[in-house]
PQR file with spaces between the fields and no chain letter, atoms N, CA, C, O and H, PARSE charges and radii, in Angstrom:
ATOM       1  N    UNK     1       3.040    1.866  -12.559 -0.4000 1.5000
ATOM       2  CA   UNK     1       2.720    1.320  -11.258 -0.0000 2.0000
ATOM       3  C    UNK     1       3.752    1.783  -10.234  0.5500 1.7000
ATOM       4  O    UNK     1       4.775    2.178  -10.794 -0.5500 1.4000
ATOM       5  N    UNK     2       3.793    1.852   -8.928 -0.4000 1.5000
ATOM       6  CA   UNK     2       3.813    2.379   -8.048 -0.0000 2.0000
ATOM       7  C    UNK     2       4.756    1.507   -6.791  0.5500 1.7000
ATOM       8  O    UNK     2       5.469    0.803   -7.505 -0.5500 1.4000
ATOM       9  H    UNK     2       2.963    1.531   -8.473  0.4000 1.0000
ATOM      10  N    UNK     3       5.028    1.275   -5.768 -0.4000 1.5000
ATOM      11  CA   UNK     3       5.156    0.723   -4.838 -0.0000 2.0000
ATOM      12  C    UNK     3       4.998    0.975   -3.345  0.5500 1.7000
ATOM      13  O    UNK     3       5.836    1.190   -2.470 -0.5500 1.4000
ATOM      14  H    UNK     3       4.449    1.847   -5.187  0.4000 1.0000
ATOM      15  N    UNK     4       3.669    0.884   -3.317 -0.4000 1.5000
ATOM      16  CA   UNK     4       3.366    1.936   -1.808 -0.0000 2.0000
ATOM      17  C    UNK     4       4.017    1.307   -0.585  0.5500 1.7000
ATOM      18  O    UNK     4       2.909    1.590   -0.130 -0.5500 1.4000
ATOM      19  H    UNK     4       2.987    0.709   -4.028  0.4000 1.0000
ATOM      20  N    UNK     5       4.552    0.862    0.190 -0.4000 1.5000
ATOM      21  CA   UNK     5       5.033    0.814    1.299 -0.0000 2.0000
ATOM      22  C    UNK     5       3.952    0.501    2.146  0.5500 1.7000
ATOM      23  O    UNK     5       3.332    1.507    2.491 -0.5500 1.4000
ATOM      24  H    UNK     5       5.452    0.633   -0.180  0.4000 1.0000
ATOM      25  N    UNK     6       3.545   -0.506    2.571 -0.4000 1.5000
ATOM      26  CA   UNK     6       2.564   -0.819    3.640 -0.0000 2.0000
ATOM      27  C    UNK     6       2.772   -0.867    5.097  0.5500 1.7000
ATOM      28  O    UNK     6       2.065   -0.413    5.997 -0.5500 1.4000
ATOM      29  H    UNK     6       4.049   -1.323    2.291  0.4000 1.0000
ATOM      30  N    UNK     7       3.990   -1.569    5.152 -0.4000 1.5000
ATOM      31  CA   UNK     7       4.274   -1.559    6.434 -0.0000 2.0000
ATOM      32  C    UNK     7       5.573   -2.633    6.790  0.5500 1.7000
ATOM      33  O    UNK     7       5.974   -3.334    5.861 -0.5500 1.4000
ATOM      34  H    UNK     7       4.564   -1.938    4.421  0.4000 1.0000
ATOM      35  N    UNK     8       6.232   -2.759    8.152 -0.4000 1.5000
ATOM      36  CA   UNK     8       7.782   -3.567    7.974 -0.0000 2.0000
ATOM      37  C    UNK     8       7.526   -4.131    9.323  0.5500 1.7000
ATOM      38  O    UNK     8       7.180   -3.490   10.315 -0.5500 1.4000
ATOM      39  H    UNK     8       5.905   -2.190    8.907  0.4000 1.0000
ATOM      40  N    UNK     9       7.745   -5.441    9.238 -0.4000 1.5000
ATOM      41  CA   UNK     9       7.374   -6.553   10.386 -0.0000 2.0000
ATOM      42  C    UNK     9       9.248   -6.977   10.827  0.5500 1.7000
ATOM      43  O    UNK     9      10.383   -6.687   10.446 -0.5500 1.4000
ATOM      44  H    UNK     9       8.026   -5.962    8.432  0.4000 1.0000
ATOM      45  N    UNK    10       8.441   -7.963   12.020 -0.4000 1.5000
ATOM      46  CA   UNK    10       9.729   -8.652   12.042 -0.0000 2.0000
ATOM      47  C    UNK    10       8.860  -10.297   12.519  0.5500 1.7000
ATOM      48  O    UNK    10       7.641  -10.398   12.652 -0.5500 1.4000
ATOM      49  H    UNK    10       7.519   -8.199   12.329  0.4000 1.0000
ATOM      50  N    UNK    11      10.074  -11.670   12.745 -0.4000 1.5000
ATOM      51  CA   UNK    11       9.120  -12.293   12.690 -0.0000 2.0000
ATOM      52  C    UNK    11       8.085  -12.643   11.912  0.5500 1.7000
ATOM      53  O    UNK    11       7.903  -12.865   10.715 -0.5500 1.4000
ATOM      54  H    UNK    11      11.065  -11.588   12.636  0.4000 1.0000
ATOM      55  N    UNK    12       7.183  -12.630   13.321 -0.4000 1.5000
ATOM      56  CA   UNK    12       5.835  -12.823   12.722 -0.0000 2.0000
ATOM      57  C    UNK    12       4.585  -11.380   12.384  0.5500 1.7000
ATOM      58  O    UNK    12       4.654  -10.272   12.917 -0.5500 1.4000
ATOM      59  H    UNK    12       7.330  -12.450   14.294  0.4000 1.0000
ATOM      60  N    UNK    13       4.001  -11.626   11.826 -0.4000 1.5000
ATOM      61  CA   UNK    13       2.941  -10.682   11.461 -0.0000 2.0000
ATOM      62  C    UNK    13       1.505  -10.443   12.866  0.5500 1.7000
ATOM      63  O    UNK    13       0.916  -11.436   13.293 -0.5500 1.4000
ATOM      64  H    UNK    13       3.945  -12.526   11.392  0.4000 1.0000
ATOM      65  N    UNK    14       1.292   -9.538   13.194 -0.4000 1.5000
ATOM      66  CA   UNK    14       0.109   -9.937   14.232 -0.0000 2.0000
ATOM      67  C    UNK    14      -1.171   -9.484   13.686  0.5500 1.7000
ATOM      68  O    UNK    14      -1.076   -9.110   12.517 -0.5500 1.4000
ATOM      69  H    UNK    14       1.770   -8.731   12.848  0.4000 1.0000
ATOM      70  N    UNK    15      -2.375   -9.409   14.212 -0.4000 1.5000
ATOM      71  CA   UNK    15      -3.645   -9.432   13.960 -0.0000 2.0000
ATOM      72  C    UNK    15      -3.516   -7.956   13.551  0.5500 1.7000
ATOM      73  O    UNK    15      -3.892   -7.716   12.404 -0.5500 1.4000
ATOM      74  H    UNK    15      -2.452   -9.713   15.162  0.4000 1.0000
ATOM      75  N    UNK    16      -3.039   -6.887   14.301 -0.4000 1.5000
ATOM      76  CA   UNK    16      -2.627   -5.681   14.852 -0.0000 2.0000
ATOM      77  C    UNK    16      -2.123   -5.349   12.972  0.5500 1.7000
ATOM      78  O    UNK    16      -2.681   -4.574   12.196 -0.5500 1.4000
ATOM      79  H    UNK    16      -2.734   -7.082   15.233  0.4000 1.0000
ATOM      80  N    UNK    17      -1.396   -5.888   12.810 -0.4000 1.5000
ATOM      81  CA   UNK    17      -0.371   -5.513   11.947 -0.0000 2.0000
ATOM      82  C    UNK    17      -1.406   -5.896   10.373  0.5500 1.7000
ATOM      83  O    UNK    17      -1.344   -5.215    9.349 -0.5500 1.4000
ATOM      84  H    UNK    17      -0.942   -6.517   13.440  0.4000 1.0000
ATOM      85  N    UNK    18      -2.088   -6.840   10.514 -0.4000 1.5000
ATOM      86  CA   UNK    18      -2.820   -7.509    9.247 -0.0000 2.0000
ATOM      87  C    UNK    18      -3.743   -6.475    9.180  0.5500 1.7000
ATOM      88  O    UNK    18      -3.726   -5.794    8.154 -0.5500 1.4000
ATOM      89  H    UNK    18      -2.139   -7.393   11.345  0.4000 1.0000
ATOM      90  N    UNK    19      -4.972   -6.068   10.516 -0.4000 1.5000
ATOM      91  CA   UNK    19      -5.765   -4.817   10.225 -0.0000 2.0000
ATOM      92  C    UNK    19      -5.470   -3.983    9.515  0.5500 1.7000
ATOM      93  O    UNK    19      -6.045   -3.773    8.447 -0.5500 1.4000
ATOM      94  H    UNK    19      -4.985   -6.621   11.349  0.4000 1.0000
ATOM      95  N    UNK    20      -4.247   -3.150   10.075 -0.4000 1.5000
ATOM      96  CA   UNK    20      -3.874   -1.821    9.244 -0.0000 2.0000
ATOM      97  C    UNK    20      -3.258   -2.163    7.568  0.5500 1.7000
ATOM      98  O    UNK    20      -3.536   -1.489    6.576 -0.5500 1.4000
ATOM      99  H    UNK    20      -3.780   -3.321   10.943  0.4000 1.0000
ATOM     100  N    UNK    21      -2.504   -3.199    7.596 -0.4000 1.5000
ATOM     101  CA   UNK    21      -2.496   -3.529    5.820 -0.0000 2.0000
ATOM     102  C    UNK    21      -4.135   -3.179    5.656  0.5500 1.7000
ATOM     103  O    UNK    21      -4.489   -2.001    5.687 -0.5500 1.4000
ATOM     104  H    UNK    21      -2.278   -3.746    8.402  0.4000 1.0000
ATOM     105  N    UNK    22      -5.103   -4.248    5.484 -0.4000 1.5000
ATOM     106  CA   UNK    22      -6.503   -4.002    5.322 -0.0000 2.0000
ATOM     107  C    UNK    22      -6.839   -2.547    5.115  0.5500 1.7000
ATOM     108  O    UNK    22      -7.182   -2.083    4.028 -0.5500 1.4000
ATOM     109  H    UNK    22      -4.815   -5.205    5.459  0.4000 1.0000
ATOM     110  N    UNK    23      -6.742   -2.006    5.994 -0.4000 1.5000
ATOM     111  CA   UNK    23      -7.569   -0.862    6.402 -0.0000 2.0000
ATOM     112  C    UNK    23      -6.496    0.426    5.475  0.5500 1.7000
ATOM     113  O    UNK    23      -6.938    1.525    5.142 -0.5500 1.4000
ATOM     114  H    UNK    23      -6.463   -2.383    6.877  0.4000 1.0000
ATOM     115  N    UNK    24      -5.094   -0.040    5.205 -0.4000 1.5000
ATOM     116  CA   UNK    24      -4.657    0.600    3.967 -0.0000 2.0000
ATOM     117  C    UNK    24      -5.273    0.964    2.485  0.5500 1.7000
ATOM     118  O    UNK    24      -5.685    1.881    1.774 -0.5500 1.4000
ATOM     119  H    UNK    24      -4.735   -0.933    5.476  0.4000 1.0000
ATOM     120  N    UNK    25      -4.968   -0.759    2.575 -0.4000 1.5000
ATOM     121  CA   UNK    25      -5.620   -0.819    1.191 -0.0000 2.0000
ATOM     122  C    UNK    25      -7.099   -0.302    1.011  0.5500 1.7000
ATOM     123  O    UNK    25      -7.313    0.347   -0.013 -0.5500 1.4000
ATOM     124  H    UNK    25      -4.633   -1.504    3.152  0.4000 1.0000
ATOM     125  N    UNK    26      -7.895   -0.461    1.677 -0.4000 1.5000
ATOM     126  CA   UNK    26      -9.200   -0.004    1.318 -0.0000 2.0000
ATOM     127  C    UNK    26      -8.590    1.770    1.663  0.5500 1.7000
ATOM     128  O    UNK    26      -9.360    2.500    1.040 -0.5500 1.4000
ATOM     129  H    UNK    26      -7.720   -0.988    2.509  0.4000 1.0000
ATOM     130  N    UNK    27      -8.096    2.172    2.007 -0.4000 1.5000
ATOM     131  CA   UNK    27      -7.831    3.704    2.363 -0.0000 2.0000
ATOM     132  C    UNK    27      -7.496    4.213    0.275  0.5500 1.7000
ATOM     133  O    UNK    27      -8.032    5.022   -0.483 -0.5500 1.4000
ATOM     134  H    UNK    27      -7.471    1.578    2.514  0.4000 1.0000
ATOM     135  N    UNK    28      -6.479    3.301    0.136 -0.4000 1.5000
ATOM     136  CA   UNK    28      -6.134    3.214   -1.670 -0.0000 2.0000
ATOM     137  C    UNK    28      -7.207    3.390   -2.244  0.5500 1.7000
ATOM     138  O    UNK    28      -7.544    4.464   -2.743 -0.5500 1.4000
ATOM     139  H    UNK    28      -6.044    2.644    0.752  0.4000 1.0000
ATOM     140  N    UNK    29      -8.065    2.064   -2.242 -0.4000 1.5000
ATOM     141  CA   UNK    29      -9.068    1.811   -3.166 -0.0000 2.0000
ATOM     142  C    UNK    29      -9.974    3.253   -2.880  0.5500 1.7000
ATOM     143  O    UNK    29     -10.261    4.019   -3.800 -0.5500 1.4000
ATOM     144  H    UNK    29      -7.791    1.192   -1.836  0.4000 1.0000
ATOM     145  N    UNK    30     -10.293    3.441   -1.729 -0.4000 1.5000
ATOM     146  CA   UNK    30     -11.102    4.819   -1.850 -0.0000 2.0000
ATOM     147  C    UNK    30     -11.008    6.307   -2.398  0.5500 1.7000
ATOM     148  O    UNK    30     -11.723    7.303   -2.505 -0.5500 1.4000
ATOM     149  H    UNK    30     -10.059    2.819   -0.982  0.4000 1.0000
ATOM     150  N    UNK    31      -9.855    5.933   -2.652 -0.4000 1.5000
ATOM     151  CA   UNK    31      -8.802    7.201   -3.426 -0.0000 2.0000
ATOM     152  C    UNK    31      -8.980    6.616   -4.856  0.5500 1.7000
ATOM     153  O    UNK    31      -8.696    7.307   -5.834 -0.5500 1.4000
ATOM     154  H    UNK    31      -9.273    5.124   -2.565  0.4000 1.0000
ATOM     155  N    UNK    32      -9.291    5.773   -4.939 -0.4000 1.5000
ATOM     156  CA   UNK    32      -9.085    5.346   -6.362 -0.0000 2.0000
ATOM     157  C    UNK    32      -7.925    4.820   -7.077  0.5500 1.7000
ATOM     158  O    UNK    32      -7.624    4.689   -8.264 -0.5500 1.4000
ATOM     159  H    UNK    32      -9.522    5.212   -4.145  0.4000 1.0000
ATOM     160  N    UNK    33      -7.426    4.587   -6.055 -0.4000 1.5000
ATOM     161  CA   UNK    33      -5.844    3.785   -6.574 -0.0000 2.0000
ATOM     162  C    UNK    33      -6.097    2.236   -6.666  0.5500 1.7000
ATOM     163  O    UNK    33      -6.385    1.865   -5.528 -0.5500 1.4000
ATOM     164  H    UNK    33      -7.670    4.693   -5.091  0.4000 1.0000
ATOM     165  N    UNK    34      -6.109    1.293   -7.442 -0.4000 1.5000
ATOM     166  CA   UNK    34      -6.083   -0.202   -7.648 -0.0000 2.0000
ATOM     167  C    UNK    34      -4.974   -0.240   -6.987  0.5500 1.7000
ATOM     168  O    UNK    34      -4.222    0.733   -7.043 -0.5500 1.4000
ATOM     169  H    UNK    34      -5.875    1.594   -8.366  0.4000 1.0000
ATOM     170  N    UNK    35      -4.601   -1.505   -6.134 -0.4000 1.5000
ATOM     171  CA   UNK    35      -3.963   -2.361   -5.730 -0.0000 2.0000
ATOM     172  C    UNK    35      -4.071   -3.755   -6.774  0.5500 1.7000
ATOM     173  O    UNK    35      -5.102   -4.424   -6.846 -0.5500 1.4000
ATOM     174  H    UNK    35      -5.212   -2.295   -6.088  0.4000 1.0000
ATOM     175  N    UNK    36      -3.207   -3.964   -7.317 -0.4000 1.5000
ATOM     176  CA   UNK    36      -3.224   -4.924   -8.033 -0.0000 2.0000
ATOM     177  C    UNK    36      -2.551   -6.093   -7.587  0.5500 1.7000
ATOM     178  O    UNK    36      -2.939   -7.192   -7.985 -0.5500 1.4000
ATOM     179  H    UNK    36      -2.370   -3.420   -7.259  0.4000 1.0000
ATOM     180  N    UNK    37      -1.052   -5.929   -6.372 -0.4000 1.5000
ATOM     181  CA   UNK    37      -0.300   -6.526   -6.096 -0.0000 2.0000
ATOM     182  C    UNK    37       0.276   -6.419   -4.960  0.5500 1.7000
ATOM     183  O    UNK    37       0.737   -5.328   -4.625 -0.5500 1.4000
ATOM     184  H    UNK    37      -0.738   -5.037   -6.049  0.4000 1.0000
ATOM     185  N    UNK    38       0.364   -7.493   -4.160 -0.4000 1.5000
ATOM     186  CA   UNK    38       0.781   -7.095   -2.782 -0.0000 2.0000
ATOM     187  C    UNK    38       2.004   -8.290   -3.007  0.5500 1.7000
ATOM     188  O    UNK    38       1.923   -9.405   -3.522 -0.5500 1.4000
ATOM     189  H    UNK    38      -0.011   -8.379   -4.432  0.4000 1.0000
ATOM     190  N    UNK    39       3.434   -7.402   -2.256 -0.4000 1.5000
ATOM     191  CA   UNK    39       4.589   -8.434   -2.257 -0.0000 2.0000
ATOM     192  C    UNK    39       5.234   -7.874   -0.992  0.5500 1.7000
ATOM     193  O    UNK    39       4.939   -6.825   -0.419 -0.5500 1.4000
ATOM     194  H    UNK    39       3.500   -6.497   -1.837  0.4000 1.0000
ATOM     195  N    UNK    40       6.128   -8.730   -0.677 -0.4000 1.5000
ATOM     196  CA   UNK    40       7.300   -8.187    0.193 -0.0000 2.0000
ATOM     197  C    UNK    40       8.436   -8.663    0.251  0.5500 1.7000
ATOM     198  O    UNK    40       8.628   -9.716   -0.356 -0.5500 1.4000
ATOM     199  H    UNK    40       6.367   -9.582   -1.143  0.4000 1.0000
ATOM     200  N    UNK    41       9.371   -8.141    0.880 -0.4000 1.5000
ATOM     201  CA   UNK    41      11.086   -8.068    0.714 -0.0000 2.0000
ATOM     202  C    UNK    41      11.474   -7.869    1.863  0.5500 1.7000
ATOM     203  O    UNK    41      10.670   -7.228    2.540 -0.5500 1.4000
ATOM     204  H    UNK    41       9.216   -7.285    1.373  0.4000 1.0000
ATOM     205  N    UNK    42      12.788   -8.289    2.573 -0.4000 1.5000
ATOM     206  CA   UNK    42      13.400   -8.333    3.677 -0.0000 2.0000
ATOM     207  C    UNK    42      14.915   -7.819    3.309  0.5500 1.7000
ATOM     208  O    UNK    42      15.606   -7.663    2.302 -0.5500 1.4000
ATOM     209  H    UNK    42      13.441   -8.809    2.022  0.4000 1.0000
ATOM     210  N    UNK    43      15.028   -7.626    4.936 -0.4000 1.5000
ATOM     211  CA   UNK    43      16.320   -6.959    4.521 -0.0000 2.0000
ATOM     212  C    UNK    43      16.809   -6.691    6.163  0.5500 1.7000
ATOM     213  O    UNK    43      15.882   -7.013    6.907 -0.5500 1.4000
ATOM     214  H    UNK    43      14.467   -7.753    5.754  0.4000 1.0000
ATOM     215  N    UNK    44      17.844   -6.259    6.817 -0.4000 1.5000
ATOM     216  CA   UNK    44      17.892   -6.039    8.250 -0.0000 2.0000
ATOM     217  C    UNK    44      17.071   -5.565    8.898  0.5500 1.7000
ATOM     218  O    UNK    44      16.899   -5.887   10.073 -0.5500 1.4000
ATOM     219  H    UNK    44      18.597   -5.997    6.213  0.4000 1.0000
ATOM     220  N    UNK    45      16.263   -4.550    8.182 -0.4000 1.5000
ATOM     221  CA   UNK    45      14.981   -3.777    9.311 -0.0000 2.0000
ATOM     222  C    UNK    45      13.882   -4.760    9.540  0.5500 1.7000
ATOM     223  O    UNK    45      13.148   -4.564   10.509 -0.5500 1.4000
ATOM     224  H    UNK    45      16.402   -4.290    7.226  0.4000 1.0000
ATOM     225  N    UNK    46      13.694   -5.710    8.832 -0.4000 1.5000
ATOM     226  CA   UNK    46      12.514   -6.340    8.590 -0.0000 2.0000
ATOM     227  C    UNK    46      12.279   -6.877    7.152  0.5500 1.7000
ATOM     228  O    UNK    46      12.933   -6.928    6.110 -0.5500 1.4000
ATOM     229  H    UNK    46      14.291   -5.869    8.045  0.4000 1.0000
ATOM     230  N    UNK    47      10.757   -7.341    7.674 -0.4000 1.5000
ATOM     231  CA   UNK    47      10.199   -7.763    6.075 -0.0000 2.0000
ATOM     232  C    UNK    47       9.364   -6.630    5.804  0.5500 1.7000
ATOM     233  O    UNK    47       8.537   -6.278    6.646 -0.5500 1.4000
ATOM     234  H    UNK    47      10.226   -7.300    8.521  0.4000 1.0000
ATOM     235  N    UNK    48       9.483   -6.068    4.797 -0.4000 1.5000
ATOM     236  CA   UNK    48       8.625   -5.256    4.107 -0.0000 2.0000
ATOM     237  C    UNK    48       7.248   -5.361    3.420  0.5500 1.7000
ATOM     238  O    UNK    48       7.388   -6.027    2.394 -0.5500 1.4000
ATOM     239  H    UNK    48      10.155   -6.354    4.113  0.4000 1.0000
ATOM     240  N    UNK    49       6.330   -5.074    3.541 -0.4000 1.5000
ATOM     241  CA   UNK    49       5.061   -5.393    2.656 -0.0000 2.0000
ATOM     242  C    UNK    49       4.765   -4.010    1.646  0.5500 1.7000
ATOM     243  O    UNK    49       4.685   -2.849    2.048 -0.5500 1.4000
ATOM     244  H    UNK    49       6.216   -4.534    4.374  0.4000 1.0000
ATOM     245  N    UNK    50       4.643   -4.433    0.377 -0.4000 1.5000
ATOM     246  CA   UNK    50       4.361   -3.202   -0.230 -0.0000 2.0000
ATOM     247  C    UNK    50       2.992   -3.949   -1.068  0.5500 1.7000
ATOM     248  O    UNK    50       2.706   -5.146   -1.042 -0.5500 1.4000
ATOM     249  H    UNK    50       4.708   -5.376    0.050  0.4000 1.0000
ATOM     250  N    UNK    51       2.257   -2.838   -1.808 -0.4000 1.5000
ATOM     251  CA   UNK    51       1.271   -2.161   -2.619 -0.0000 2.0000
ATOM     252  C    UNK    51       1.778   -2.404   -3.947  0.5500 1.7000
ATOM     253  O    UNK    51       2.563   -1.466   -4.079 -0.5500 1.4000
ATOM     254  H    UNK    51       2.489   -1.865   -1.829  0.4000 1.0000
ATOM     255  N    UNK    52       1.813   -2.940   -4.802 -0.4000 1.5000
ATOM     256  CA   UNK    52       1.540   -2.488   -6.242 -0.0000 2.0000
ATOM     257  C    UNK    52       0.489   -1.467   -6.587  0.5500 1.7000
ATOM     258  O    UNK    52      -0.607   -1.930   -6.270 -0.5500 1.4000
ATOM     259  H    UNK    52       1.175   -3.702   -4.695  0.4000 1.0000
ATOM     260  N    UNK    53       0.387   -0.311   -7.089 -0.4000 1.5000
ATOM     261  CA   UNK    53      -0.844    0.446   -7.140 -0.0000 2.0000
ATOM     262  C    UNK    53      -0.842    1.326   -8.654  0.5500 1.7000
ATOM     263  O    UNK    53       0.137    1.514   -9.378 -0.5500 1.4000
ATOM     264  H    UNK    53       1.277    0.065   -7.346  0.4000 1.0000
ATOM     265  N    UNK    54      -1.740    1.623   -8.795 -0.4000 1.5000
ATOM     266  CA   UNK    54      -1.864    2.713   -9.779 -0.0000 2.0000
ATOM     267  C    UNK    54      -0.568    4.192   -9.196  0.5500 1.7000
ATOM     268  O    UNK    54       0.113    4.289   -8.175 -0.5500 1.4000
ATOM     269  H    UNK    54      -2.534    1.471   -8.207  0.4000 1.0000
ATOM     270  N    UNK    55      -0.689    4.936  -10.175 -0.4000 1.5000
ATOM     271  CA   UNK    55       0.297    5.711   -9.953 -0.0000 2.0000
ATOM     272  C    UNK    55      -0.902    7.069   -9.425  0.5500 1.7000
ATOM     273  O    UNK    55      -2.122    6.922   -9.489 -0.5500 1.4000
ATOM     274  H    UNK    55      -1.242    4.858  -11.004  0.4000 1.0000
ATOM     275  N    UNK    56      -0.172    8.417   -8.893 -0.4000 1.5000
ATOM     276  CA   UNK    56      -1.392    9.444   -8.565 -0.0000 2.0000
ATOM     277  C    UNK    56      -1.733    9.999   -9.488  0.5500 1.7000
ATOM     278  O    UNK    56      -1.020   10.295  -10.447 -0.5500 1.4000
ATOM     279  H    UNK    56       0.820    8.536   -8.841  0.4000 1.0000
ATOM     280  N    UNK    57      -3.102   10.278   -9.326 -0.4000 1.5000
ATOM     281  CA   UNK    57      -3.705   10.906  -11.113 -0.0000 2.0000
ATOM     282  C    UNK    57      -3.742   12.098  -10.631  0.5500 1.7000
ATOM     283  O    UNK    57      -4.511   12.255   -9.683 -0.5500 1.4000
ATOM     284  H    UNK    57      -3.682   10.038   -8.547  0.4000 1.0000
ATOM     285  N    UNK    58      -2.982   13.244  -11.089 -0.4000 1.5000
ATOM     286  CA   UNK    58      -3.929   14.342  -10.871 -0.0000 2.0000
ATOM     287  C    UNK    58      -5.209   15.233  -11.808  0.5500 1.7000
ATOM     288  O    UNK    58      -5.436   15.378  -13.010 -0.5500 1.4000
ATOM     289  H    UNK    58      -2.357   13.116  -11.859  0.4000 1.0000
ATOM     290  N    UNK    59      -5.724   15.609  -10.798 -0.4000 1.5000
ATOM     291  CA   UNK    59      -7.091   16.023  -10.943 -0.0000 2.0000
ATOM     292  C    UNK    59      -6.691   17.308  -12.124  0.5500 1.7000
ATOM     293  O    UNK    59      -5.925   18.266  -12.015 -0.5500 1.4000
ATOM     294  H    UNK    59      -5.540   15.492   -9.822  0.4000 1.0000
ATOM     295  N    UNK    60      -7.740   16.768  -13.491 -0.4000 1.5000
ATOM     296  CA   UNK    60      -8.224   17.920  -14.175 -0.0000 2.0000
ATOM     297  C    UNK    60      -8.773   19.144  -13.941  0.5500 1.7000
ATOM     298  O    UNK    60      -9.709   19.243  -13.147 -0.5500 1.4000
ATOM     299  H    UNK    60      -8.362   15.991  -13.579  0.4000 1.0000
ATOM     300  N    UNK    61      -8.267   20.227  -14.594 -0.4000 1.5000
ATOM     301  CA   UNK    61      -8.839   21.265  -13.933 -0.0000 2.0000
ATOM     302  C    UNK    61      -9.575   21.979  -15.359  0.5500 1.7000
ATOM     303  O    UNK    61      -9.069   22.174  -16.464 -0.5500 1.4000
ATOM     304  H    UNK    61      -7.507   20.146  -15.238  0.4000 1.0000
ATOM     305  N    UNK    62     -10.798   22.241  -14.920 -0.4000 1.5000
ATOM     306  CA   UNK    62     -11.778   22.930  -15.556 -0.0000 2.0000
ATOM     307  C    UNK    62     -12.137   24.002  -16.014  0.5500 1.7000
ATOM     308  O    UNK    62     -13.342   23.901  -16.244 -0.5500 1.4000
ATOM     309  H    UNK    62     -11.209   22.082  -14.023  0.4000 1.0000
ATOM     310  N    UNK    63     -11.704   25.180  -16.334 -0.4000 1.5000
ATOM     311  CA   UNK    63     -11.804   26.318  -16.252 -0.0000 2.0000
ATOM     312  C    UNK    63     -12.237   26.855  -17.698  0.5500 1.7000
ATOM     313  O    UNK    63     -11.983   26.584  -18.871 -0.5500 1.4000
ATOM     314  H    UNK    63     -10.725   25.263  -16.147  0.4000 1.0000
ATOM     315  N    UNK    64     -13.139   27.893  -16.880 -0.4000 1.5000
ATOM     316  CA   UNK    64     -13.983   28.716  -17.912 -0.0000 2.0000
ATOM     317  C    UNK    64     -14.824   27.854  -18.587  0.5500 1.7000
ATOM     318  O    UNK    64     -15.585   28.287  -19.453 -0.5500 1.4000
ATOM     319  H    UNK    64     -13.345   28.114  -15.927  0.4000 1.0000
């Protein structure tokens, strides 16, 4: 598993800020990556939101 980096707030979270998580994760899932886990962590820059995810598969290659 993975830790994708979603995005780093401060405060509070806005509508603005909740879309694009959303619109991440389904960006994942369409790739085929599970999200299994969403957490976050703080630290001076902010709070962090990350992804738990599958790791990248790469693509089999076929030949001959």
């Amino acid at each position: 598993m993975l830790n994708e980096h979603a995005i780093t707030y401060r405060d509070k979270i806005t509508v603005a800020d909740l879309d694009y998580i959303i619109k991440k994760a389904n960006k994942l899932g369409r790739k085929g990556r599970e999200v299994t886990r969403v957490h976050q962590d703080e630290d001076a820059e902010g709070i962090h939101v990350y992804f738990e995810t599958q790791a990248l598969i790469k693509p089999e290659l076929n030949i001959g």
